[in-house]
BAPA-278786 format. One record per residue (C-alpha): x, y negated, z; residue number from 1; residue in one letter. Coordinates in steps of 0.05 Angstrom, whole numbers, padded with zeros to 5 digits. Example, Ala and Ser with C-alpha at 12.3 -4.5 7.8 and 13.67 -1.06 7.14 Angstrom:
<recs>
REC        x        y        z     n   res
REC    00246    00090    00156     1     a
REC    00273    00021    00143     2     s
</recs>
This chain:
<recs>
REC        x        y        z     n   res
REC   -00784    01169   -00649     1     x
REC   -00717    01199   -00628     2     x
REC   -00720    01274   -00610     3     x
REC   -00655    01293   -00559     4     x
REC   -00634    01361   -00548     5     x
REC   -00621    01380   -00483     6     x
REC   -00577    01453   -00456     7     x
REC   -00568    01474   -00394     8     x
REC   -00527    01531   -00381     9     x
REC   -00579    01564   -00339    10     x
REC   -00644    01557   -00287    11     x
REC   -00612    01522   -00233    12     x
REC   -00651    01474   -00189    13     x
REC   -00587    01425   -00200    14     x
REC   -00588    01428   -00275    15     x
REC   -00668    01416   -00266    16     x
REC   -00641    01352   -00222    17     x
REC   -00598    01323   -00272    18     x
REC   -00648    01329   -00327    19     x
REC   -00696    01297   -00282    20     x
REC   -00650    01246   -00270    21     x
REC   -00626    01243   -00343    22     x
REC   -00693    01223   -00368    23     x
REC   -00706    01170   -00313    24     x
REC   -00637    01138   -00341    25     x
REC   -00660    01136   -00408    26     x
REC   -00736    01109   -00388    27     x
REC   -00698    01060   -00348    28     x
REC   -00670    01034   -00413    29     x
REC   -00735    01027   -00453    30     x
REC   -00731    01107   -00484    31     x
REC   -00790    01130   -00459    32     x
REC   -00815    01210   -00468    33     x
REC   -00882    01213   -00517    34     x
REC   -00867    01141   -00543    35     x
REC   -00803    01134   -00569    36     x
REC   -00771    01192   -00548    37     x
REC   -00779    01267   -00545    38     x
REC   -00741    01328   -00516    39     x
REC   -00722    01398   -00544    40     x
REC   -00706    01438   -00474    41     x
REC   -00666    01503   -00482    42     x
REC   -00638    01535   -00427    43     x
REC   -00577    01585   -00445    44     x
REC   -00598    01632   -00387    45     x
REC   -00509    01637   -00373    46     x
REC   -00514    01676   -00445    47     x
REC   -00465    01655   -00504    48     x
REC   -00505    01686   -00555    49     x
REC   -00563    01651   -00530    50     x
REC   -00526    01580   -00530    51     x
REC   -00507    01599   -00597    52     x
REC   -00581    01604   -00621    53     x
REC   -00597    01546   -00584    54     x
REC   -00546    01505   -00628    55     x
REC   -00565    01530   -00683    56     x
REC   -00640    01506   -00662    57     x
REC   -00615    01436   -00658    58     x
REC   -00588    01429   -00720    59     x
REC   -00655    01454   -00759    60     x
REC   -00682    01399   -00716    61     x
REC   -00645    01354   -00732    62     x
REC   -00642    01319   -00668    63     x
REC   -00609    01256   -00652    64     x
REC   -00571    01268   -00593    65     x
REC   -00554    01327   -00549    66     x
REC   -00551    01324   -00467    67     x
REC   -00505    01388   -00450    68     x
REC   -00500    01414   -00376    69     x
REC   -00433    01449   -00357    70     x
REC   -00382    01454   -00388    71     x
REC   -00384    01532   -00424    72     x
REC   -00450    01510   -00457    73     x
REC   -00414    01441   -00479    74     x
REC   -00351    01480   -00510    75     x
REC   -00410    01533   -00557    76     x
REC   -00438    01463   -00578    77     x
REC   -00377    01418   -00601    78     x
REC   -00354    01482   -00635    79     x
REC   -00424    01494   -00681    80     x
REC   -00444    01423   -00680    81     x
REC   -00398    01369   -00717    82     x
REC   -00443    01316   -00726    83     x
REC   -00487    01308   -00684    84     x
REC   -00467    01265   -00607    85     x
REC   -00467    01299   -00551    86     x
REC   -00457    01271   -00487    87     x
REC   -00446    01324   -00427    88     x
REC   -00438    01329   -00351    89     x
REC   -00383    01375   -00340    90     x
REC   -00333    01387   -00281    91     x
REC   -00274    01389   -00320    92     x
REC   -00281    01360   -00388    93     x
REC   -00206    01348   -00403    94     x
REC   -00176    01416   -00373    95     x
REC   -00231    01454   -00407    96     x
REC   -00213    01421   -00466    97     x
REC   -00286    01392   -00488    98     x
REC   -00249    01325   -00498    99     x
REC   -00182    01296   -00511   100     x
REC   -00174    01254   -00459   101     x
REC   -00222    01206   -00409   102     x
REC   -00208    01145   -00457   103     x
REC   -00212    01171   -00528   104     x
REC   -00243    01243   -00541   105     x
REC   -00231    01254   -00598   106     x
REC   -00290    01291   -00626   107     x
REC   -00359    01280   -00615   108     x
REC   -00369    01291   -00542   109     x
REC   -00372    01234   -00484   110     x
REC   -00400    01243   -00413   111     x
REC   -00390    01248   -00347   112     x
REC   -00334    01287   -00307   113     x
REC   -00378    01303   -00244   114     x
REC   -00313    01337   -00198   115     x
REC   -00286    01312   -00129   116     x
REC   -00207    01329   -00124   117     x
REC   -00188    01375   -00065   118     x
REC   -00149    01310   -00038   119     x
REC   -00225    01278   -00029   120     x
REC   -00246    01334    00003   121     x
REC   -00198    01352    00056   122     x
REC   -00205    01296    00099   123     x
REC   -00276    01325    00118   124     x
REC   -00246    01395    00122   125     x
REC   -00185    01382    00178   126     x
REC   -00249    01331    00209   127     x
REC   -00293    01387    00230   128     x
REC   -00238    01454    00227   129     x
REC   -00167    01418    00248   130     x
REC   -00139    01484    00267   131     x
REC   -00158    01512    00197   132     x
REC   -00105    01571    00175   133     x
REC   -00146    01604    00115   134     x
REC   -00206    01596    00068   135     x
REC   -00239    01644    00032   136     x
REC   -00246    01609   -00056   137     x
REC   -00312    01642   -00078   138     x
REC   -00315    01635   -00151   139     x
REC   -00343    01684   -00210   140     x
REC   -00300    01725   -00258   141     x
REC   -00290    01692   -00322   142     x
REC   -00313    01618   -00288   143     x
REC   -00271    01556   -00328   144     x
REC   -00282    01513   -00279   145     x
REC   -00272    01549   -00226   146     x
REC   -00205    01571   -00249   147     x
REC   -00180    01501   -00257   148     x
REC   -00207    01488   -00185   149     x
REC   -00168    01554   -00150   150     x
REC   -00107    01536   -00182   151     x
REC   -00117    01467   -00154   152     x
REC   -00135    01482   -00087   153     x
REC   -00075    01544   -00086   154     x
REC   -00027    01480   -00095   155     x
REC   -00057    01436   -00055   156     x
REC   -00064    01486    00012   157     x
REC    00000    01512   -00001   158     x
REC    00037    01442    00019   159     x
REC   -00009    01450    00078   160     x
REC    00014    01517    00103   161     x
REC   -00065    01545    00092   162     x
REC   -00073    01611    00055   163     x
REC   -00114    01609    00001   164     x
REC   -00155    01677   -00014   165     x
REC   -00172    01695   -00085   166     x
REC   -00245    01719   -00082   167     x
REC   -00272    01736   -00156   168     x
REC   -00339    01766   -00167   169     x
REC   -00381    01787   -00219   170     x
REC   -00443    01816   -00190   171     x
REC   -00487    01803   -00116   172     x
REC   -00458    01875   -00099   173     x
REC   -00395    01858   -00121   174     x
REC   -00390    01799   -00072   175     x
REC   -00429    01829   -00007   176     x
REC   -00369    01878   -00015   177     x
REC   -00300    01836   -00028   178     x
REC   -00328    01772    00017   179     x
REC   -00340    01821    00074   180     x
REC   -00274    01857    00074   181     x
REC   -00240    01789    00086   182     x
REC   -00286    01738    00122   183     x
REC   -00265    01759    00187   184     x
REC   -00203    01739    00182   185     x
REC   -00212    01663    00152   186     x
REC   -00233    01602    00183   187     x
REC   -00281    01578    00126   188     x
REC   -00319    01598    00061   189     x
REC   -00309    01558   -00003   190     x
REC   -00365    01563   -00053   191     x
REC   -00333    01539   -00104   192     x
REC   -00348    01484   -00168   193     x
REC   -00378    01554   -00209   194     x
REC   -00449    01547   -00233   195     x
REC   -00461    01614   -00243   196     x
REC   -00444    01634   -00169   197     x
REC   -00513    01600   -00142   198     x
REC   -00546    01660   -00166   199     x
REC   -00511    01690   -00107   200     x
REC   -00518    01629   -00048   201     x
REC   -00571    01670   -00002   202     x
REC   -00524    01729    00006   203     x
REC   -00455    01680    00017   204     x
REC   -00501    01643    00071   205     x
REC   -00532    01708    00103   206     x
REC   -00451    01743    00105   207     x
REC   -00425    01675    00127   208     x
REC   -00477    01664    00177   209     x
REC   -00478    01739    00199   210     x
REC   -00393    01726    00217   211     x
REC   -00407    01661    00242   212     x
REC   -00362    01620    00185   213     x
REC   -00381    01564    00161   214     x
REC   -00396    01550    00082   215     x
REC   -00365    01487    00049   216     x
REC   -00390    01481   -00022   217     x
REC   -00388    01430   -00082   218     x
REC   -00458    01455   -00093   219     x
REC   -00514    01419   -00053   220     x
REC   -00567    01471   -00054   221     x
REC   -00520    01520   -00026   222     x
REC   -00508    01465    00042   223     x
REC   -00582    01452    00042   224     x
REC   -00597    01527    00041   225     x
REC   -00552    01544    00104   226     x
REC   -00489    01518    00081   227     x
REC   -00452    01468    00136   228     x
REC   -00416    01413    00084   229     x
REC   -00425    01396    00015   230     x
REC   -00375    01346   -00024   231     x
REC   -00382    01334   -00096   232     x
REC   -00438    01309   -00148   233     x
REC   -00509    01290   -00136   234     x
REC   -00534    01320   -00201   235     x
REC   -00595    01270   -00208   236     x
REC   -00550    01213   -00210   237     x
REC   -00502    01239   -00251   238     x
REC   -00563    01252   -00305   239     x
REC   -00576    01170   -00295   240     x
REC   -00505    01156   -00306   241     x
REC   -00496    01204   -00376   242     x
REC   -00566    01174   -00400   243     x
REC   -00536    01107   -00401   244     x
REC   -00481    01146   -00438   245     x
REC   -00534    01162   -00485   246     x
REC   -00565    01101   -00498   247     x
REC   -00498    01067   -00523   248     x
REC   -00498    01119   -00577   249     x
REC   -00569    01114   -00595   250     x
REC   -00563    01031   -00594   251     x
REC   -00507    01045   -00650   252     x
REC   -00440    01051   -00606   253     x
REC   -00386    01089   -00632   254     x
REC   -00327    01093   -00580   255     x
REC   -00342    01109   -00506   256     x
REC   -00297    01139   -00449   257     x
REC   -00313    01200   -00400   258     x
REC   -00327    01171   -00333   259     x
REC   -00317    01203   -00272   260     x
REC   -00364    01203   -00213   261     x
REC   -00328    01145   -00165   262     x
REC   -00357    01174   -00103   263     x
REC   -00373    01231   -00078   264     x
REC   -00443    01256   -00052   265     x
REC   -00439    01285    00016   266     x
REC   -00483    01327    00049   267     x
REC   -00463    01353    00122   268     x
REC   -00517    01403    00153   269     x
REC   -00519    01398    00233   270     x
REC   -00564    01454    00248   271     x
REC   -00509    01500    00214   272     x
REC   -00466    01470    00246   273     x
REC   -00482    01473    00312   274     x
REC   -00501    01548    00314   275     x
REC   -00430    01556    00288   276     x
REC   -00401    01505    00350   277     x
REC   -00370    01461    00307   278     x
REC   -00377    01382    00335   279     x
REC   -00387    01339    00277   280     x
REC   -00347    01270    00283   281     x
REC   -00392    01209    00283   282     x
REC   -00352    01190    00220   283     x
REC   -00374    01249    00179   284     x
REC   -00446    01232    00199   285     x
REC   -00436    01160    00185   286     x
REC   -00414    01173    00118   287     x
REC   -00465    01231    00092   288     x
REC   -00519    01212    00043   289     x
REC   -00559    01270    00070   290     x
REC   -00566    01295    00140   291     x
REC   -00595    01350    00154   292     x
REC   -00618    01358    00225   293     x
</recs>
């Protein structure tokens, strides 16, 4: 009987996906929960002292493996745990600094690096707002990931002549107020790679829809909540894809690289679209894994 840790960083309906999908990797693979495997599930509620405890939890358990979710949680558990795996789905593993590098970590950590470059994306973005000028980066103060992906996108707009606006937030109040001074005056909301900003997706989609701007997001929930596009992970199969991660290490391998997530999982919401007026191409359509009509 193994017994597997598992952390998310919080109670999000994706983290719940990707340990959903997590498990069905490793049952796929003959580890099956209440025969030869069991799980220890401790969600973090976004609180380091809480991850802390949790790690500490693990290690009186003296489980076999870990499965972290995002990549603060990931960072609290390679620093208290040294020898113990832990294979994680993170957006940035490299930049954050959980591993080395994608071919040799060097630590204890492996996973899967679940991000879609802004080069990916903005073929769908000039598709459906070609006369784009300015987007509005939602992201929460204090977000790594989210960092990494502003400073990215800041770059990658710039060489585009699109103006990039800096929205941090730390609270709902915080947001109705800074994403309401500015909406008016850009052509689309970003909701950015930032797990701890889905607390906040019903008030972006009520001020976006309320202005008539339409929300692009690397968070699925948000584009199946009222959103209009959504390119980035499917959380569910990138659970399937760090279970097999997982069962390497628990066969006996030693030395694994980081994969990332070869393509993308698009969701493109027509119903929010067309109350906004934007035509979706036939091509966007064509190549969404969800439709949402």
């Amino acid at each position: 009987m193994y017994t597997i840790g598992i952390s998310p960083w919080g109670p999000l309906d994706v983290y719940e996906e990707s340990i959903e999908g997590f498990k069905e990797g490793l049952a796929l693979n003959g580890f099956i929960e209440g025969e030869n495997v069991e799980f220890i599930v401790r969600s973090a509620e976004f609180d380091l002292e809480k991850q802390i405890d949790i790690a500490d939890e693990f290690v009186r358990e003296d489980v076999d493996l870990i499965y972290s979710i995002t990549a603060q949680g990931t960072l609290i558990l390679k620093a208290t745990i040294k020898d113990k795996p832990i294979v994680f789905n993170a957006i940035f593993p490299v930049e954050t600094g959980i591993i080395d590098s994608f071919g040799q970590s060097g630590n204890n950590c492996v996973g899967i690096a679940a991000n879609s470059p802004v080069n990916n994306q903005y073929d769908y973005f000039y598709q459906l707002l070609p006369d784009m000028k300015s987007i509005a980066f939602l992201h929460y103060e204090g977000e790594p990931n989210s960092e990494i992906q502003k400073n990215e996108f800041l770059l990658f707009f710039a060489q585009k002549g699109i103006t990039v606006h800096d929205v941090e937030v730390f609270s709902d109040e915080d947001l109705k107020k800074k994403l309401t001074a500015i909406i008016s005056g850009v052509d689309m909301v970003y909701f950015s790679c930032d797990n701890p900003l889905i607390q906040h997706e019903k008030t972006i989609n009520q001020i976006a829809a309320a202005f008539k701007k339409p929300v692009f997001s690397c968070a699925g929930s948000v584009v199946r909540r009222g959103g209009m596009l959504h390119i980035g992970a499917d959380y569910r199969t990138v659970g399937r894809l760090t279970a097999v991660k997982a069962v390497q290490i628990l066969n006996g391998a030693e030395s694994l690289r980081t994969d990332v997530i070869e393509n993308p999982y698009i969701i493109i919401n027509l119903k929010s679209a067309e109350e906004l007026g934007i035509a979706v191409p036939d091509a966007i359509t064509s190549a969404a894994d969800e439709v949402i009509s």
